[in-house]
Residue frames relative to the residue before (quaternion, step in Angstrom):
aa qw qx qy qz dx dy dz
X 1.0000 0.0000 0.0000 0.0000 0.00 0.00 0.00
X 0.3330 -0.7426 0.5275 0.2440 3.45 -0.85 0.80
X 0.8271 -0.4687 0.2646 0.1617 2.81 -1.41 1.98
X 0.7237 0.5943 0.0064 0.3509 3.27 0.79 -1.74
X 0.8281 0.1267 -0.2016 0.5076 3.13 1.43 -0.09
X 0.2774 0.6792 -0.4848 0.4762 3.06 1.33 1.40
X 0.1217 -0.7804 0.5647 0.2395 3.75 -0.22 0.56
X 0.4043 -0.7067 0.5567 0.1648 3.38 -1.32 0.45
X 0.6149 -0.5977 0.3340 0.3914 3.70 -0.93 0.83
X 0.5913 0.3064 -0.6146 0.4228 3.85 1.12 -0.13
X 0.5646 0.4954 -0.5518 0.3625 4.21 0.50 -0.59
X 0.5613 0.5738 -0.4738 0.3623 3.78 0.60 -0.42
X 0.6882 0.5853 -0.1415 0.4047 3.01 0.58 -2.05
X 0.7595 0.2557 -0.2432 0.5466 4.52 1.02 -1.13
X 0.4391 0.7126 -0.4788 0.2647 3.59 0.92 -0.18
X 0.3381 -0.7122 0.5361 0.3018 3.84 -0.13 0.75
X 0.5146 -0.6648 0.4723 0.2650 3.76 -1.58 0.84
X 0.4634 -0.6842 0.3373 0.4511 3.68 -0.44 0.86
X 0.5377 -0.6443 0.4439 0.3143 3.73 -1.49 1.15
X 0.6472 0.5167 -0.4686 0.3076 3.34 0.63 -0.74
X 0.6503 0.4717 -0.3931 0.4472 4.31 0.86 -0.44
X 0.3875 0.8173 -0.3913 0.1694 3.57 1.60 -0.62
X 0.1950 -0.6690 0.6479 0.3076 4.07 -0.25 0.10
X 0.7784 -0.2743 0.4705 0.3123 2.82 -2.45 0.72
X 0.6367 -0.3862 0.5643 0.3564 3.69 -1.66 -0.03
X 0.7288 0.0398 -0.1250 0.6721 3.74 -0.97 0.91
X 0.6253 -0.5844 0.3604 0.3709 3.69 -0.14 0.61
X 0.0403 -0.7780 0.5730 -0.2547 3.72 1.28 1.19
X 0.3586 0.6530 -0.6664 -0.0295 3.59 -0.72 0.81
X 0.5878 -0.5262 0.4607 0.4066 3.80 -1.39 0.25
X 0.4778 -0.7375 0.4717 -0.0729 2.80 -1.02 2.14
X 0.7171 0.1429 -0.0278 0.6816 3.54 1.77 -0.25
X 0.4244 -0.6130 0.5015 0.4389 3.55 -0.73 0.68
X 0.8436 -0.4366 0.2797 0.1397 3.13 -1.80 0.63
X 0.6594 0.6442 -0.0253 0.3867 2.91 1.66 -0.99
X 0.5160 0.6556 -0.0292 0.5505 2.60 1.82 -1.05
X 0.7432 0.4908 -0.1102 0.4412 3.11 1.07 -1.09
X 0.6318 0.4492 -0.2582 0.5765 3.50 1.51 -0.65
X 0.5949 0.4418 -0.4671 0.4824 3.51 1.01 -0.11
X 0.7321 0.4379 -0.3954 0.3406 3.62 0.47 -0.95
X 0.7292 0.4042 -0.3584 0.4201 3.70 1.15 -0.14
X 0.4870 0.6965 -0.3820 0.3632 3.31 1.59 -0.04
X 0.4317 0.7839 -0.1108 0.4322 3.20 2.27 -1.15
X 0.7736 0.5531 -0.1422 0.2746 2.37 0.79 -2.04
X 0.6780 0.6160 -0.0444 0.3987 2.99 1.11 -2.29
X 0.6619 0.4129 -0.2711 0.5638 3.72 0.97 -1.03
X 0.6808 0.5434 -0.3112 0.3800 3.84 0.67 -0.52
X 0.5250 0.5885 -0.1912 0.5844 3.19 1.79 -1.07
X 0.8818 0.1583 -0.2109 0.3910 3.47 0.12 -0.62
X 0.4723 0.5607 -0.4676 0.4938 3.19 1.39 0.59
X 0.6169 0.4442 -0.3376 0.5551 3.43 1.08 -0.66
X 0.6028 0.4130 -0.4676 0.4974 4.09 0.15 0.15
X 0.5737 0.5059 -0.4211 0.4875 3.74 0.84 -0.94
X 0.9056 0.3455 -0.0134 0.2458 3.60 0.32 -0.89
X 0.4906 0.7059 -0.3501 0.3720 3.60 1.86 -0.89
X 0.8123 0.4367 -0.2443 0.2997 3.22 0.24 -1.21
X 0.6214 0.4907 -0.3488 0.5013 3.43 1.43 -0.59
X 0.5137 0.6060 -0.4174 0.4412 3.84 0.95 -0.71
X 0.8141 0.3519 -0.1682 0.4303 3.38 0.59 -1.17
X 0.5271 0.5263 -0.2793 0.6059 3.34 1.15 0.08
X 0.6750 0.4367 -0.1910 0.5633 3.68 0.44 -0.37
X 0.8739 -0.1093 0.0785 0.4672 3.55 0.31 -1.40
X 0.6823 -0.5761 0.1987 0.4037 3.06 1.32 1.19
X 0.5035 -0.6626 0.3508 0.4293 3.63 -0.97 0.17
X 0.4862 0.7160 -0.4652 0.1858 3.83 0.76 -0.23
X 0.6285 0.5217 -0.3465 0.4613 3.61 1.63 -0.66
X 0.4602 0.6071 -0.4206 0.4926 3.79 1.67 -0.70
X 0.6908 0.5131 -0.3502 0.3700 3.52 0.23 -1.10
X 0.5768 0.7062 -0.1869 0.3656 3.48 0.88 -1.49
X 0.7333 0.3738 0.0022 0.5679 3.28 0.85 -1.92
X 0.6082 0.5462 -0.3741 0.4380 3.38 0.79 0.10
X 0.5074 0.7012 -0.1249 0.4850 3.07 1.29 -1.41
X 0.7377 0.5904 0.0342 0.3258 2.93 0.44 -1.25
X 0.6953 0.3982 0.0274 0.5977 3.03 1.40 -1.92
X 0.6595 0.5990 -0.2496 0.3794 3.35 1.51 -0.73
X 0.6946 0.3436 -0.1784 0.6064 3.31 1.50 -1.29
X 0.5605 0.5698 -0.4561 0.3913 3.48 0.88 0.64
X 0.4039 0.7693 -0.0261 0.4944 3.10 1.48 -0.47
X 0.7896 0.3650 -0.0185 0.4929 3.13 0.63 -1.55
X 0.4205 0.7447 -0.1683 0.4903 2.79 1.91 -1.26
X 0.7169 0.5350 -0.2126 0.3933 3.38 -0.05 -2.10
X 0.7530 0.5468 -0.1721 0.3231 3.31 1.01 -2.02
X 0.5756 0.6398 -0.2590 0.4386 3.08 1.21 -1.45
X 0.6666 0.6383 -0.1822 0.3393 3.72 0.76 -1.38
X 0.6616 0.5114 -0.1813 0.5175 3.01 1.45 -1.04
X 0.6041 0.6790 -0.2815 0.3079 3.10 1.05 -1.11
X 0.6684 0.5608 -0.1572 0.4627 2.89 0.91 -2.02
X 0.6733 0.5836 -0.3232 0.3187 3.49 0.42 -1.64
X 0.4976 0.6400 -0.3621 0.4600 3.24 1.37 -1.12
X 0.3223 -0.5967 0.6144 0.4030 3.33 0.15 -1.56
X 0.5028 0.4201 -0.5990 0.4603 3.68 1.19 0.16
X 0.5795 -0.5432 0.5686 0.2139 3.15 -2.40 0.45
X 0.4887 -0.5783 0.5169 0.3995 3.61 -1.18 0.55
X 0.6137 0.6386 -0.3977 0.2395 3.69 0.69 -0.46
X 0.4039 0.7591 -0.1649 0.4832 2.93 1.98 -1.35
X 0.5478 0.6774 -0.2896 0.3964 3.73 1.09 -1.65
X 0.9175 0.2837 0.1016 0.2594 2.71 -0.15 -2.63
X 0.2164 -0.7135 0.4429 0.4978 3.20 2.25 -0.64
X 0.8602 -0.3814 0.2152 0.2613 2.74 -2.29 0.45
X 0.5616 -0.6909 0.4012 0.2152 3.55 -1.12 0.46
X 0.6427 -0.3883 0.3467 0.5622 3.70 -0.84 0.66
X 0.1455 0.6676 -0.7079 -0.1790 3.73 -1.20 -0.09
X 0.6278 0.3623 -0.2971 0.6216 4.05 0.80 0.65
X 0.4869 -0.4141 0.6718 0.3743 2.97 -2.47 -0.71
X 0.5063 0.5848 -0.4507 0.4456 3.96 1.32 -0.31
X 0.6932 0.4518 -0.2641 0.4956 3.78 0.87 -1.10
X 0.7025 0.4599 -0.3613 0.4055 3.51 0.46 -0.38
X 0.5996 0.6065 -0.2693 0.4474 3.30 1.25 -1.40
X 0.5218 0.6478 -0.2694 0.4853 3.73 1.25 -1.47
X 0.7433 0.3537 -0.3107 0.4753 3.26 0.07 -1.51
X 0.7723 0.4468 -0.2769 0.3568 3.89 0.24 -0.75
X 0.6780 0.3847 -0.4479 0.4379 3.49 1.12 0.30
X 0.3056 0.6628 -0.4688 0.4976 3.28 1.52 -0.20
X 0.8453 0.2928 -0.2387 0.3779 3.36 -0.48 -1.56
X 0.5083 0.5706 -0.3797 0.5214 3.90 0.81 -0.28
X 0.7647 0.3933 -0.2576 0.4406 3.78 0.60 -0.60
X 0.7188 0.4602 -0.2624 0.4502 3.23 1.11 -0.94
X 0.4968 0.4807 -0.4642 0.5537 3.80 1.56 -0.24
X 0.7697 0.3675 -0.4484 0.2673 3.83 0.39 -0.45
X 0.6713 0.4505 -0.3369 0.4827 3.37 1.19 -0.62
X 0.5471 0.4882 -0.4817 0.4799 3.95 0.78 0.31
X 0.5972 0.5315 -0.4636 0.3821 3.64 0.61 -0.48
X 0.5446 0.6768 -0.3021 0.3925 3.10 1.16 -2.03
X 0.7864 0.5422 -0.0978 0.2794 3.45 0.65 -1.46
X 0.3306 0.8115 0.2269 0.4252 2.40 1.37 -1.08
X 0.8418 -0.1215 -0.0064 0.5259 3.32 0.41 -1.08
X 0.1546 0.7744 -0.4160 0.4509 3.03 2.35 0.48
X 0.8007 0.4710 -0.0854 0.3601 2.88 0.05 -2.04
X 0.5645 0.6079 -0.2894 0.4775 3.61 1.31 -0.46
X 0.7877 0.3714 -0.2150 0.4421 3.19 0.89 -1.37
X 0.4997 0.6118 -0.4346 0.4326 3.70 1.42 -0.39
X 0.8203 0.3159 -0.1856 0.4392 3.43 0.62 -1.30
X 0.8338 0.0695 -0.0629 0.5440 3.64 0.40 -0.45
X 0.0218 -0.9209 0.3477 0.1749 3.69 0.19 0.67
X 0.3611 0.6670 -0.3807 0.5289 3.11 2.62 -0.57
X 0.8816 0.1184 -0.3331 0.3128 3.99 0.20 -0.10
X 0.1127 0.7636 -0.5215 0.3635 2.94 0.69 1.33
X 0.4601 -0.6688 0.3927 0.4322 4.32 -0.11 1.00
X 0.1470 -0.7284 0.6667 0.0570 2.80 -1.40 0.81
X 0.5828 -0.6045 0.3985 0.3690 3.62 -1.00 0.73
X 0.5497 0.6708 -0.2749 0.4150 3.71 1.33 -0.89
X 0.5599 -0.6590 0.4146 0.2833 4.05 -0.42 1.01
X 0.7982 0.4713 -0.1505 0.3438 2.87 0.70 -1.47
X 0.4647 0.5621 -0.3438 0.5915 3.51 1.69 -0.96
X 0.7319 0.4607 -0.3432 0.3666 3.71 0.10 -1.13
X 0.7241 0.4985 -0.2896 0.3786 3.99 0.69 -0.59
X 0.6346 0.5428 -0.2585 0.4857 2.95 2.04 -0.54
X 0.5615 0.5363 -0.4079 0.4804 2.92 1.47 -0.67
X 0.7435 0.4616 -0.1469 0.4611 3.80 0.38 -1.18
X 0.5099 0.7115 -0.4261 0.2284 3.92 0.90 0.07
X 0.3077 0.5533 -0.4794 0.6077 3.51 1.55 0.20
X 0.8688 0.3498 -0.1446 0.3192 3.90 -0.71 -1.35
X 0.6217 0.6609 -0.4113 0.0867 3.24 1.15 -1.50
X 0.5446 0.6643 -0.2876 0.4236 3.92 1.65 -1.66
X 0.7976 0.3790 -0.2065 0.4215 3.75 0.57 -1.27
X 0.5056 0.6033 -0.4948 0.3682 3.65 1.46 0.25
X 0.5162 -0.6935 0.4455 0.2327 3.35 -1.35 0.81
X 0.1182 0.8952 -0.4167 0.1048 3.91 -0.40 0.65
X 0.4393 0.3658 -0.4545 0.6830 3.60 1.57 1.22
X 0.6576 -0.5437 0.4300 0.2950 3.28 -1.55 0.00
X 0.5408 0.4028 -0.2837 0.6818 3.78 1.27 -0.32
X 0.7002 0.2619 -0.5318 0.3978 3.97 0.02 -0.18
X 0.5988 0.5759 -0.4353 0.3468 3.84 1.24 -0.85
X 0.5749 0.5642 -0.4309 0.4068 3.90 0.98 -0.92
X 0.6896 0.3696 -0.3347 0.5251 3.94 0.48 -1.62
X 0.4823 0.5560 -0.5610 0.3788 4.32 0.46 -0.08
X 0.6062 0.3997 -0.4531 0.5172 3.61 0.80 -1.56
X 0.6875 0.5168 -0.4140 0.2981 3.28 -0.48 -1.77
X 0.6518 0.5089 -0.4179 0.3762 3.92 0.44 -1.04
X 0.8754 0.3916 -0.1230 0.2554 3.18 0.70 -1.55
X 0.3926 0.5938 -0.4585 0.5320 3.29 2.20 0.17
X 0.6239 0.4685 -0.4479 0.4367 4.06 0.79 -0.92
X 0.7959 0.4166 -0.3351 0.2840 3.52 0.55 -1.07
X 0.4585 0.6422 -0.4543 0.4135 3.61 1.70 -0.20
X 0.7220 0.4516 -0.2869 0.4387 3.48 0.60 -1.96
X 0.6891 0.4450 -0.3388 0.4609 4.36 0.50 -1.40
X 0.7935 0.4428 -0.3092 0.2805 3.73 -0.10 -1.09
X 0.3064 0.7848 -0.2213 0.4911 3.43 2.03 -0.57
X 0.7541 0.4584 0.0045 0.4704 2.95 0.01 -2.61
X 0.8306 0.2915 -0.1664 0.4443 3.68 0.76 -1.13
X 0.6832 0.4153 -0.2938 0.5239 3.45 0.68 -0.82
X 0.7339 0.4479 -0.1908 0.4737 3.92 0.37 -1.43
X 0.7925 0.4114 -0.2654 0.3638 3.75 0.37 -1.13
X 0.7229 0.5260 -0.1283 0.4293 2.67 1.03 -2.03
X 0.7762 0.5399 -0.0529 0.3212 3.35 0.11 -1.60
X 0.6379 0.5400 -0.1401 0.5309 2.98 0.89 -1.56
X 0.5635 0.5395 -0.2674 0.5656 3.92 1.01 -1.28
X 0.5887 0.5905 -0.3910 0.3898 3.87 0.13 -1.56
X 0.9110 0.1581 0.0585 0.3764 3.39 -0.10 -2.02
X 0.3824 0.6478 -0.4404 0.4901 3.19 1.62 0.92
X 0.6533 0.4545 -0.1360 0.5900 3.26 1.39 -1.24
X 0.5319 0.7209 -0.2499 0.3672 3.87 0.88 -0.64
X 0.7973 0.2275 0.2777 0.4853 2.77 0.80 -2.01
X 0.3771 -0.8616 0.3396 0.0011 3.22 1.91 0.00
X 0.7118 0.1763 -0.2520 0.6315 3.15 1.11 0.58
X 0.8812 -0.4065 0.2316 0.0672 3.94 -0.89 0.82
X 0.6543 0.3993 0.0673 0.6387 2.73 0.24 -2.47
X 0.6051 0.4843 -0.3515 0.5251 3.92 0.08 -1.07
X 0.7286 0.4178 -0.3596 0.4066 3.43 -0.08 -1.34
X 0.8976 0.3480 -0.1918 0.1907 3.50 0.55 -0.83
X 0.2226 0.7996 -0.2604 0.4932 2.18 2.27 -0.01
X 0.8477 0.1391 -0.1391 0.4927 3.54 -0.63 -1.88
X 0.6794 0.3480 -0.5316 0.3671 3.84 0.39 0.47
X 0.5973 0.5095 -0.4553 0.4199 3.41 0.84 0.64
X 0.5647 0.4934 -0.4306 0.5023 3.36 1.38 -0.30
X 0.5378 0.6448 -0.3674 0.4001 4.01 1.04 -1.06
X 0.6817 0.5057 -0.3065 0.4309 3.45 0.99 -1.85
X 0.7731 0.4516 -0.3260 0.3033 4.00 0.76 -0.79
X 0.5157 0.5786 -0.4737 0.4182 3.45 1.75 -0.21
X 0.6684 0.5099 -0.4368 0.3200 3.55 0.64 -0.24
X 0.5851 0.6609 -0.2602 0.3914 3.35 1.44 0.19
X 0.3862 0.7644 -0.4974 0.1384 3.70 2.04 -0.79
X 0.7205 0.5047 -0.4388 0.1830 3.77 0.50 -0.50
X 0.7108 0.4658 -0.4050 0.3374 3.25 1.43 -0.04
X 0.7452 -0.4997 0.1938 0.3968 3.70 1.73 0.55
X 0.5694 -0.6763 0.3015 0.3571 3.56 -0.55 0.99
X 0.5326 0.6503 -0.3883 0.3777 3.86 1.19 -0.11
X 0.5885 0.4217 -0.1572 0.6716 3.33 1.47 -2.06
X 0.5805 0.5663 -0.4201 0.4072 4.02 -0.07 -0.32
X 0.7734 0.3386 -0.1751 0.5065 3.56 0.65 -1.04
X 0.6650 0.5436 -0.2731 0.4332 3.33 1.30 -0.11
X 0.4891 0.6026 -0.3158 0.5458 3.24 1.90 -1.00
X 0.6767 0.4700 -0.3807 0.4198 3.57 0.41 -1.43
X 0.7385 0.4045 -0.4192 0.3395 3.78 0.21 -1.00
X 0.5003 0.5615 -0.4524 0.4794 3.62 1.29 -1.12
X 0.7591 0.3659 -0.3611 0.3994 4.49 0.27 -0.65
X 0.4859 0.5509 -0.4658 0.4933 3.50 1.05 -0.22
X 0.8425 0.3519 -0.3087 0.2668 3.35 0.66 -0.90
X 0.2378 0.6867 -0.4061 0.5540 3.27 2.16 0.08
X 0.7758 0.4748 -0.2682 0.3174 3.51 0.00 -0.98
X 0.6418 0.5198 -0.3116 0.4699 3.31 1.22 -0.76
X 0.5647 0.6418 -0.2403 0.4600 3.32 1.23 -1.16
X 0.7050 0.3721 -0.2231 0.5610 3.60 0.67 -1.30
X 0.6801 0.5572 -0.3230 0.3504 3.98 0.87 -0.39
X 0.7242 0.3222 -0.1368 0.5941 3.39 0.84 -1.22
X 0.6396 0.4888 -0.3973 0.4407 4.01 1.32 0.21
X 0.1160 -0.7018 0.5805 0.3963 3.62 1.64 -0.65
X 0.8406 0.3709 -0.3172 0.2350 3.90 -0.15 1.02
X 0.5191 -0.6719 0.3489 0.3966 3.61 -0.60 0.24
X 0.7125 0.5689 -0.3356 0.2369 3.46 1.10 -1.17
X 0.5415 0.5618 -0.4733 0.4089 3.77 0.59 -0.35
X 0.6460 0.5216 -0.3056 0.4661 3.56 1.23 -0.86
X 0.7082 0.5254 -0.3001 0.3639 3.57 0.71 -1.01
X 0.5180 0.7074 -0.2051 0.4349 3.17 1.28 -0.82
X 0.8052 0.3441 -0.0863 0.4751 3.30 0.68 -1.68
X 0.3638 0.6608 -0.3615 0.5481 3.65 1.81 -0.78
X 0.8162 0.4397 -0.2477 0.2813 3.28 -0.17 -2.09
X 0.7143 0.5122 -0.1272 0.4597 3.61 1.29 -1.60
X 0.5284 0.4259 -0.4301 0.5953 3.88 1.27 -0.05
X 0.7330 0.3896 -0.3174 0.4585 3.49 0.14 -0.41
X 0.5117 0.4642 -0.4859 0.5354 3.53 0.44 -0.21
X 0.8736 0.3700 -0.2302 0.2169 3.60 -0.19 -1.74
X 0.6013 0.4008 -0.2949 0.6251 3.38 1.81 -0.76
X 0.5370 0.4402 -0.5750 0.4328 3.62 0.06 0.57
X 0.7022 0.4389 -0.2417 0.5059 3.83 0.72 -1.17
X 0.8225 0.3102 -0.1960 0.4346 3.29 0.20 -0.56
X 0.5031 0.6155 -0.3322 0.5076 3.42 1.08 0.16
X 0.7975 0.2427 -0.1790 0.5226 3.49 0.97 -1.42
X 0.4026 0.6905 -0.3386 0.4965 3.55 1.63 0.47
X 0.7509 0.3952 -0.2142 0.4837 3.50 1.18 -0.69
X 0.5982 0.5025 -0.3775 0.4971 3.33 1.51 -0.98
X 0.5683 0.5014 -0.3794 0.5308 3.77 0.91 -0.70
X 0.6513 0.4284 -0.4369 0.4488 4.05 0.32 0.39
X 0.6121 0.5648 -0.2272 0.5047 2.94 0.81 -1.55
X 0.8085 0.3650 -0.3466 0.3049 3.85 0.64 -0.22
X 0.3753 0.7038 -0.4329 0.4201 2.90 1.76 0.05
């Protein structure tokens, strides 16, 4: 046999390991086959722009409690979809969201996290507002403020039954959009693409298409506000500090938002 095609232990030892078995970054691997994944954003994308084609008239017509409803709905359907994959895989949803409280120190932890990271995203946040667009930045004036808020104003909540299904919306959309956008996603094209940043990247750009109805200003802001979700959920290995803070911005800027426009018309 010729010599020459025997490898030796240093050719063993410099031979790179084949990419295709390679894990994700931090041992990121894809928690659902690939496939899976183009359906749930194919899903995603047609559902998104069917909802911009439509939100604002629904809620205008028959008020926002049926928006809320259908959202709900659409949210834990979603999660659903995701979950399905997950499993099928044979990875675990727990795996997803990361380990579970096993104290009052872990829970307590997770809740000052999220409390900081809602103040220093806002901070941020509205930085990033004033750099890029500073005309829509609140203004103490009524009229500036409805303009600013005419995307959102119809789908705010402003009886006592639309303000309950607001929480209730915005606890599903903390705990699902988390689970999907941060766990799920984020994981996919971390492992995909093999490098992080990317991962958090194109699920933060994915998370803002689901947003076209509230305009290309609030859209580009949503996406950076998930990029920064992503970091959180990356350098925490978990979802809950995120869900939390996700769940509590939405609550408070839904209430207090349609609390001001309801002065401002006086």
């Amino acid at each position: 046999m010729d010599d020459e095609s025997v490898p030796t232990t240093q050719d063993v030892i410099e031979s790179p390991a084949p990419t295709a078995t390679e894990p994700g970054p931090a041992g990121h691997k894809p928690v659902a086959s690939y496939l899976h994944t183009a359906l749930v954003i194919a899903i995603m994308v047609a559902v998104a722009t069917m909802t911009a084609a439509t939100m604002k008239g629904t809620a205008e017509t028959k008020g926002p409690f049926a928006q809320y409803i259908a959202t709900i709905i659409w949210l834990w359907l979603l999660a659903a979809l995701v979950a399905f994959g997950i499993r099928r895989s044979g990875s675990s949803i727990r795996e997803v969201i990361g380990t579970p409280w096993r104290s009052f120190d872990d829970a307590l932890m997770d809740l000052i996290i999220a409390g900081g990271f809602w103040i220093t995203s806002a901070f941020l946040l509205a930085g990033l507002r004033y750099v890029v667009s500073p005309a829509s930045m609140p203004s103490a004036d009524p009229g500036a403020l409805k303009d600013l808020t005419k995307h959102i104003a119809p789908l705010l909540p402003h009886t006592s039954r639309e303000i309950f299904f607001w929480i209730l919306m915005s606890l599903s959309a903390g705990f699902c959009e988390e689970f999907v956008f941060r766990g799920y996603l984020q994981r996919q094209f971390t492992a995909l693409t093999k490098n992080a940043t990317l991962g958090i990247l194109i699920s933060a750009a994915i998370f803002s298409v689901g947003h076209l109805y509230q305009g290309g200003l609030q859209m580009a802001l949503i996406g950076a506000y998930g990029a920064m979700f992503g970091i959180l959920a990356y350098f925490r290995k978990n979802l809950r500090p995120g869900m939390i803070a996700h769940a509590w911005q939405d609550i408070l800027s839904g209430v207090v938002l349609s609390l001001v426009l309801q002065h401002a018309a006086k």
